[in-house]
C-alpha positions, -999 to 999 in steps of 0.1 A, spaced: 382 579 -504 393 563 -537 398 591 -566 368 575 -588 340 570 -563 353 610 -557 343 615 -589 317 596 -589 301 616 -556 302 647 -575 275 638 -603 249 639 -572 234 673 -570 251 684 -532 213 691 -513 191 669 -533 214 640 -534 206 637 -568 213 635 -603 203 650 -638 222 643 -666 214 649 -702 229 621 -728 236 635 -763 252 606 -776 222 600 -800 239 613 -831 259 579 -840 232 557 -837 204 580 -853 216 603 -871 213 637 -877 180 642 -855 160 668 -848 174 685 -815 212 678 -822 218 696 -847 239 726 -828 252 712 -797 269 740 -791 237 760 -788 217 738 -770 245 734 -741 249 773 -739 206 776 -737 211 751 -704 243 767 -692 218 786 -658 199 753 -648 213 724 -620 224 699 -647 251 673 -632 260 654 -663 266 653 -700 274 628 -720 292 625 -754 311 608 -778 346 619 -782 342 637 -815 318 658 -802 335 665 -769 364 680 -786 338 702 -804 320 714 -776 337 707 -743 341 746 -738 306 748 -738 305 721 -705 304 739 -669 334 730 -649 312 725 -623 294 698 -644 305 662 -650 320 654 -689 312 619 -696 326 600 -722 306 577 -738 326 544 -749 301 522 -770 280 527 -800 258 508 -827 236 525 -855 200 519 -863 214 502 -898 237 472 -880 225 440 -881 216 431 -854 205 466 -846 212 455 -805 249 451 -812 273 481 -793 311 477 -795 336 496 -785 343 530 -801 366 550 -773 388 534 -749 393 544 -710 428 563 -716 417 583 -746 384 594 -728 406 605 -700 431 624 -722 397 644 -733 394 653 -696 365 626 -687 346 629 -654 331 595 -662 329 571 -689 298 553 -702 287 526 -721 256 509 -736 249 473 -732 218 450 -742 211 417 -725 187 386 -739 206 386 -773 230 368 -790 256 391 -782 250 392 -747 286 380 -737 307 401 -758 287 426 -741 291 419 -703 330 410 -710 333 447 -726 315 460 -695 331 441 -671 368 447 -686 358 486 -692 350 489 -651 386 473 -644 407 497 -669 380 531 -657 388 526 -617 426 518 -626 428 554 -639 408 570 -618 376 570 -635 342 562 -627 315 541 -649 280 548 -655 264 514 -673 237 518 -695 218 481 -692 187 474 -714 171 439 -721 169 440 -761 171 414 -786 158 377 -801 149 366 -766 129 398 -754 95 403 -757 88 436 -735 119 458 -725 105 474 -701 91 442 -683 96 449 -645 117 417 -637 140 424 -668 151 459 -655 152 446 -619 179 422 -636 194 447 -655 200 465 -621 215 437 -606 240 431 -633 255 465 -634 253 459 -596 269 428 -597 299 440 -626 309 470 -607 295 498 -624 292 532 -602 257 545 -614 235 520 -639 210 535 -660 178 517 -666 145 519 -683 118 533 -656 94 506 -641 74 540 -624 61 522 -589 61 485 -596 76 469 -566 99 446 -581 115 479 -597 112 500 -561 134 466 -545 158 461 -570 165 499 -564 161 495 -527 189 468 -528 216 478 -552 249 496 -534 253 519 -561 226 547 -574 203 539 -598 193 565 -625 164 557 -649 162 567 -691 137 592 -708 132 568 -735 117 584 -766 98 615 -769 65 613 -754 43 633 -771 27 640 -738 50 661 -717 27 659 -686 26 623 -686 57 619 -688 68 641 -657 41 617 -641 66 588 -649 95 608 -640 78 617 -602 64 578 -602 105 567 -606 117 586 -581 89 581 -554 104 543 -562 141 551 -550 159 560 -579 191 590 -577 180 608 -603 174 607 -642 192 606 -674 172 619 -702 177 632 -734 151 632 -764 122 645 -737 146 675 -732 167 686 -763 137 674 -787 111 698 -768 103 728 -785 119 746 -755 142 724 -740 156 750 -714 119 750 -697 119 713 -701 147 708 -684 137 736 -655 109 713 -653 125 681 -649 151 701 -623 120 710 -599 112 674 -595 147 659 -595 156 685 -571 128 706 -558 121 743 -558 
């Protein structure tokens, strides 16, 4: 088997077959927000629950890489924009392949938005950023959401469904997009893709019931697994988030 879909096969949980993995990349676009203000703490408080993946920017991985079980996948995140840019869509590259690698990357990821001006920049930095990961070794975890002048709903079912099919289509290893819960254009465009499909946790919801709901709805559609973020480390307890989120992804 080639040495990145290696990788790539150990960010699947090895009974469920499936993934959690908890972005905490949110610092360069936010801010300093609530949740991430001691990663170093919040990574040791999840150290004794089935989390497959976490991803960073490399600043912070050379801060708290120690604090990453071996066992888990480090990846590195490669793109950023903050909340201030105009347009706020944009993400350009902040961390090439090699120099996530020389921080010991499992994976590399990286952000994209289609239906924008910028849209082509964009799928040429994802599609170069594929070729240079599997050279070395690495595999790639695309992040796809329809945002800009030409969307009206983001979370539109045939939108994600696209966004799917373009991480599908570029060579990405697992693509991350916005849930669709049962809709059936979202359950075939999952169906149909050769790679795994995880979906977002989006904002916090306020509601942590509802959104398990979500979270069950996704996978009873087909997807490998979850990536979420603000639902866990912005919980008042995000260790028994988390365990909650693990009994669905994975079961008791």
């Amino acid at each position: 088997m080639i040495g990145y879909l290696r990788k790539a096969a150990r960010l699947f949980h090895p009974e469920s077959k499936r993934t959690i993995i908890l972005p905490l990349d949110h610092g360069l676009s936010e801010g300093n927000i609530p949740g991430l203000e001691d990663l170093g703490s919040l990574l040791r408080g999840l150290q004794h629950l089935p989390l497959q993946g976490v991803v960073l920017h490399k600043g912070m991985v050379m801060a708290t890489a120690g604090e990453i079980r071996l066992d888990q996948s480090l990846i590195v995140h490669l793109s950023a924009g903050t909340r201030h840019g105009l347009p706020s869509y944009n993400k350009a590259l902040v961390c090439s392949v090699p120099e996530a690698l020389r921080l010991g990357a499992d994976m590399v990821s990286m952000h994209i938005n289609i239906g924008n001006d910028l849209e082509d920049r964009m799928l040429s930095d994802l599609g170069a950023c594929v070729e240079e990961a599997h050279q070395l070794g690495l595999p790639l975890l695309a992040m796809i959401y329809a945002r800009g002048g030409q969307i009206v709903n983001e979370n539109d079912p045939t939108l994600v469904a696209h966004s799917i099919r373009i991480g599908a289509e570029l060579g990405a290893d697992v693509i991350k997009v916005p849930s669709c819960g049962s809709h059936p254009s979202f359950a075939r465009a999952v169906a149909t893709c050769p790679v795994p499909v995880v979906i977002s946790g989006g904002p916090r919801n306020g509601d942590f019931r509802h959104f398990l709901r979500n979270v069950r709805e996704a996978l009873d559609s087909g997807v490998s697994g979850v990536c979420i973020g603000r639902n866990i480390f912005q919980q008042e307890n995000p260790a028994k988030a988390l365990e909650e989120v693990c009994t669905l992804v994975h079961g008791k």
